[in-house]
Structures are given as structure tokens and as C-alpha cells.
N, C-alpha and C positions, 0 to 999 in steps of 0.2 A: 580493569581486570576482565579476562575472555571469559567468558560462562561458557554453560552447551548451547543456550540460544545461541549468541553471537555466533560461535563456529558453526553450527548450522546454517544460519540466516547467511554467512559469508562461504559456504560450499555453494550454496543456492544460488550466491552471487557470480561466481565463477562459473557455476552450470550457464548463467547467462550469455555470460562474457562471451566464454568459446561459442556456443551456439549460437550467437548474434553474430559474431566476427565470421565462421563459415557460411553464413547464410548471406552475408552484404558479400563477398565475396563471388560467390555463385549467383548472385543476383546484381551485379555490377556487370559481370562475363555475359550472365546471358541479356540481360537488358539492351545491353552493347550492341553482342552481335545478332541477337534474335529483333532487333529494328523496335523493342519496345521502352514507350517512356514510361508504360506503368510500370514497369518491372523496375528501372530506372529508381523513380518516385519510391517504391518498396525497397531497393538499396539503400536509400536516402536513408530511410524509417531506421532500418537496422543498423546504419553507422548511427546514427543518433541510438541507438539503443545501448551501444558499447560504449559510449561515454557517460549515460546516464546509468549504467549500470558501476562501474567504475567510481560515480559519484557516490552511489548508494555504499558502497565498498567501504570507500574512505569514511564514511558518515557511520556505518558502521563499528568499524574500527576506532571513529575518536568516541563514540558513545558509552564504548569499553570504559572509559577513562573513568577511577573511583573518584568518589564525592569530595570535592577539598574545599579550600576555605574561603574559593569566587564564587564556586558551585557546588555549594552545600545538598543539593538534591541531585547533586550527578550531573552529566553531560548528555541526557538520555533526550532532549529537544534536538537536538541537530537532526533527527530525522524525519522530522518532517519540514523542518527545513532546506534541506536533501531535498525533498517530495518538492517543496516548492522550484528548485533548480531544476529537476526533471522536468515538471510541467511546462518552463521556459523551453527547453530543448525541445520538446515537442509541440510547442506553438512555431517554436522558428521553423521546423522542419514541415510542417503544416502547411506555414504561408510562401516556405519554396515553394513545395507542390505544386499547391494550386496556382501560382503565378506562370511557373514555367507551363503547366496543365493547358493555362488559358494561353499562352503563346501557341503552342503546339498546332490545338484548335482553329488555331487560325493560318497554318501554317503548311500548305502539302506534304505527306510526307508516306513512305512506303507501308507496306500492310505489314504485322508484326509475323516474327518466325513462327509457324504450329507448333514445333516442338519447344517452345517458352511455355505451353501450357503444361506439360509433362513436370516441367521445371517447378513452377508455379502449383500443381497438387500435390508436388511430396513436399513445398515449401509450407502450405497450408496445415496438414497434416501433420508437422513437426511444431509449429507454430504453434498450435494449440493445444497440444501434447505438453509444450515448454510454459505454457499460459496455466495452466490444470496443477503441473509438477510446483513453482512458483507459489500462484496462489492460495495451494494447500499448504506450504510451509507457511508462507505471510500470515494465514489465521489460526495454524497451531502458536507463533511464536509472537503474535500481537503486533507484527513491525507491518507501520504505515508504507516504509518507504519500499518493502518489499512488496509491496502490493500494484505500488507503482511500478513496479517493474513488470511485474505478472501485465499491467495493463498494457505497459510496452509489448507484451508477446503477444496478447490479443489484437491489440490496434492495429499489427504487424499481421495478422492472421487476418483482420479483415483487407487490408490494403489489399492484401494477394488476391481474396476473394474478389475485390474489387474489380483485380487487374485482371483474374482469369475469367470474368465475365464480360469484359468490355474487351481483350480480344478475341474470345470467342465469337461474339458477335462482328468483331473485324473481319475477323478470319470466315465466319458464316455468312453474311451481306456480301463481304468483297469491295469494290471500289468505290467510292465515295461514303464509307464508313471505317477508314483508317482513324477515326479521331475518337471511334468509339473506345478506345484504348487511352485516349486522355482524358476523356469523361469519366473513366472510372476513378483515374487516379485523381480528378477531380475531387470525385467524392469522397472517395481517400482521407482527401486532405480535411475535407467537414469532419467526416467521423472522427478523424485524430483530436481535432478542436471540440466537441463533443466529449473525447473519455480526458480531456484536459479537466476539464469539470468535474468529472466523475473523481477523479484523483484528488483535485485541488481541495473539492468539499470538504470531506474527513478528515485532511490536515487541518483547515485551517480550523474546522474545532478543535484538534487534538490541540494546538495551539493556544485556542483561546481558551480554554479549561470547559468548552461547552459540555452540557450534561448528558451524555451521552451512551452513558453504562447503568439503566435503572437495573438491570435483569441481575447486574452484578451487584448493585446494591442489596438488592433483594436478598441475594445467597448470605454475601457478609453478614447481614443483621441475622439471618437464619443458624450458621453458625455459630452467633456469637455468643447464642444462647447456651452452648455449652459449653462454653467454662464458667466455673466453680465460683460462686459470689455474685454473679452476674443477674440484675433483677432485667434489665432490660435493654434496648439503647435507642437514642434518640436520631439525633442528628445523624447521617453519614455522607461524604461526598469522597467520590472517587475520581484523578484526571490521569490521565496518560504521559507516563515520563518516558521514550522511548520503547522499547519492548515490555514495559514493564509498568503497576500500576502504585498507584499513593493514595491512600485513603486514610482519611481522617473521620473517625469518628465518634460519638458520644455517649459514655457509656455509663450506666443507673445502679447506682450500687446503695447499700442500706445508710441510710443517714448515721448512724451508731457509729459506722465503721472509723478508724484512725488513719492519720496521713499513709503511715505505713500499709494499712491495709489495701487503702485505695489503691498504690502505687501496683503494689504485688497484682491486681487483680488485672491493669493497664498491659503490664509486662505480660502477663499470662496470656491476656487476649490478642496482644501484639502477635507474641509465639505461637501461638496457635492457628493464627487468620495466615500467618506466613507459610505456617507449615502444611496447613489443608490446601493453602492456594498458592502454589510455586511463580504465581504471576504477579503476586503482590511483595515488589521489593522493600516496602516500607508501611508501617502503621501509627499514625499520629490518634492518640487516644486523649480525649479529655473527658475527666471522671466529674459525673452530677451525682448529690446526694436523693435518695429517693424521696419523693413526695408523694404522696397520695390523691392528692386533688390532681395537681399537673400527670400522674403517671394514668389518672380515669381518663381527663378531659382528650392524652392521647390514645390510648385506647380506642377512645369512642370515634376520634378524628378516623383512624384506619379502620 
């Protein structure tokens, strides 16, 4: 089922798309004919951006899919498994780089066009503009995989910066420092292997259900003081199912109270935790009866 997330998170995905696709474009032309491999190398980056953006798309789009009865909690993991596919794309594109980089280096080869730097700062300058625009969806909307995309604009933003300092200095020394342009895209290639990292981490929590959300816990049990019947709550653990969050947790009602009553106050607090927090698709509640010794001894623990 599409939500506002989803269509959001999938506008943002297209804002990529095109703007990836123009940019490998103009930086494939001028690479070419402006004599540079960084520039080249930064093609690279952004055709690999339009297919990992693409990835994210589809992953996306199947995440939509409601809960049924293989997958009871949704289809909301595929995106960082998504994430994981991205990060391969950008290890392959990395260890082109730098392979070809180190050929280059060793290789004579002409001084890059001046006018590839012109190219090279409205590329930078768009780049990180598309990194900012990105990113800021990725943390209103919770999605890992967009994130990973944002990193694609960044990583892409520094390549450039890479390239337009290494021919700058080609172009400033002059002869026998035409290679300063493949040293860049050299480095390039490290940084790219570096936000590979930066990406991978978070997923592979989001993954393993690591504990990753205390500050959100904290809020949960803060609200959940107001509903009605509610003595207290123990236990809570939150994990990440796609854009979206699952918490379970335990909640202290009067020992007096009847099956019936329990139940109503479960629902309540379900409705309620969903309704203050549009980010929590789901609330697994389990009711303790109140005890006095056990409700001090936690008390005293916090």
C-alpha cells in the first residue's frame, strides 16, 4: 500500500535518477574530450549512481507491499537490503578507479583541458545541493536506503572535488605533473571505499535488530504515561522495519484489573503511541499486573 512516505521517499528517488543521468552525461563528454581521467572516474561514480538509485526505487516500491501471511510484519527489510546492493556498486566502481588511476600513473599522457574545471565546479555545487536535498528527506522519512543514496551525491561531490584539485595542479605545474589528475581520482576511489562503511554500518544494524533507538525509547515510555489505567511500563524495545518503526512493549496495570480490562488499556496505548508517533507502524503490547516490591526495586534501578 503507497503511503506519503513512500511517494515522497520515490519523488526523491527520481530527483536522483535525472540528476545523476545529466551529470554522467556531461562528465563522460567532458572527461573525453577535456583529456581528463578524473573527470572520467566521476562519470563512473554517477552511472553507478543511476542504477543504485534505480535499486533503491524498486526496493521501495516492493516495501509498499501490506503484511500477508510469509510476511506477517511487512516487506519493510528489503531496504537495507537495497543498502547492501548499493554498497557493492560502489565498491566495484571504487576498485575500477583506482585500478585504471594506477595505470594511468604510469602511463604518459596529455595535460587535462582548463575548461573541465568550469565543468567540474557547477558539478560540485549541484552535487552537494542534491546530497543536502536527499539527506534531508532520508531523516524526515526514516529510510536507510535513501540515505545511501544521499551518500552517492556526496561521494560524487567529493570525486569532483578530488578531480578539481588534481587538475588544477596539472594544469598549475604543467609538464611532468599530468598524473596529478589521476592521483586525485585515486583518492577518489579510497573515499568512495570509506562512505562504503559509513553506509554499510547502519544497515547492517537496522538488520540485525541492534539497539539503536534509546532517545526513542525514552519518548515512548514518556508518553505512555498518558493513557488512562496505565501505572507504569517496563520493558520496551524498538527495531526498524523499513521506513518505519515496531515496538514492543510492557506495560503495569493494577493487579485488580479483569482480562477485559487489561486488553482495553493494550489497545489504548497501541492507539495512542501510533497516533502521537506517525512513525510507528505497529505496537506489540504485553500487560504485567502491578506489584509493589518489583514496581520499587524498578524505580530505584532508574
Amino acid at each position: 500500500m503507497s503511503t506519503k512516505q513512500s511517494r515522497a521517499a520515490k519523488r526523491t528517488i527520481y530527483f536522483s535518477i535525472l540528476g545523476s543521468f545529466g551529470l554522467a552525461l556531461i562528465k563522460w563528454l567532458a572527461g573525453f574530450f577535456g583529456n581528463s581521467f578524473a573527470l572520467i572516474a566521476d562519470a563512473i561514480e554517477s552511472t553507478s549512481d543511476i542504477f543504485s538509485s534505480i535499486l533503491v526505487l524498486l526496493g521501495i516500491k516492493y516495501s509498499e507491499r501490506p503484511a500477508d501471511k510469509t510476511h506477517p510484519y511487512g516487506h519493510g527489510r528489503i531496504e537495507p537490503l537495497i543498502t547492501f546492493i548499493v554498497v557493492i556498486f560502489l565498491v566495484i566502481s571504487a576498485t575500477f578507479i583506482a585500478h585504471q588511476s594506477l595505470i594511468n600513473i604510469r602511463t604518459p599522457h596529455d595535460l587535462p583541458k582548463p575548461w573541465t574545471l568550469i565543468i567540474l565546479g557547477l558539478i560540485i555545487i549541484w552535487k552537494e545541493i542534491s546530497y543536502q536535498v536527499v539527506m534531508r528527506k532520508a531523516r524526515i522519512l526514516n529510510s536507510s536506503s535513501l540515505k545511501a543514496d544521499a551518500w552517492h551525491h556526496r561521494s560524487d561531490a567529493i570525486t569532483s572535488v578530488a578531480a578539481f584539485i588534481g587538475i588544477s595542479m596539472a594544469l598549475l605545474l604543467g609538464d611532468g605533473y599530468q598524473s596529478a589528475d589521476d592521483w586525485a581520482a585515486l583518492f577518489a576511489s579510497g573515499f568512495i571505499i570509506y562512505n562504503c562503511y559509513r553506509i554499510f554500518r547502519p544497515a547492517l544494524g537496522e538488520i540485525m535488530d541492534e539497539n539503536l533507538y534509546e532517545d526513542m525509547v525514552e519518548v515512548i515510555k514518556e508518553k505512555s504515561l498518558n493513557v488512562k489505567g496505565l501505572i507504569a511500563t517496563e520493558k520496551c524495545f524498538v527495531r526498524k522495519n523499513g521506513m518505519y518503526f515496531l515496538v514492543d512493549i510492557h506495560a503495569i496495570v493494577p493487579s485488580e484489573f479483569t482480562v477485559k480490562e487489561g486488553h482495553d488499556i493494550a489497545h489504548n496505548l497501541k492507539d495512542y503511541l501510533m497516533a502521537e508517533m506517525p512513525e510507528i507502524s505497529n505496537v506489540f503490547v504485553h500487560i504485567e499486573p502491578f506489584n509493589p516490591k518489583v514496581y520499587e526495586a524498578m524505580t530505584n534501578n532508574n
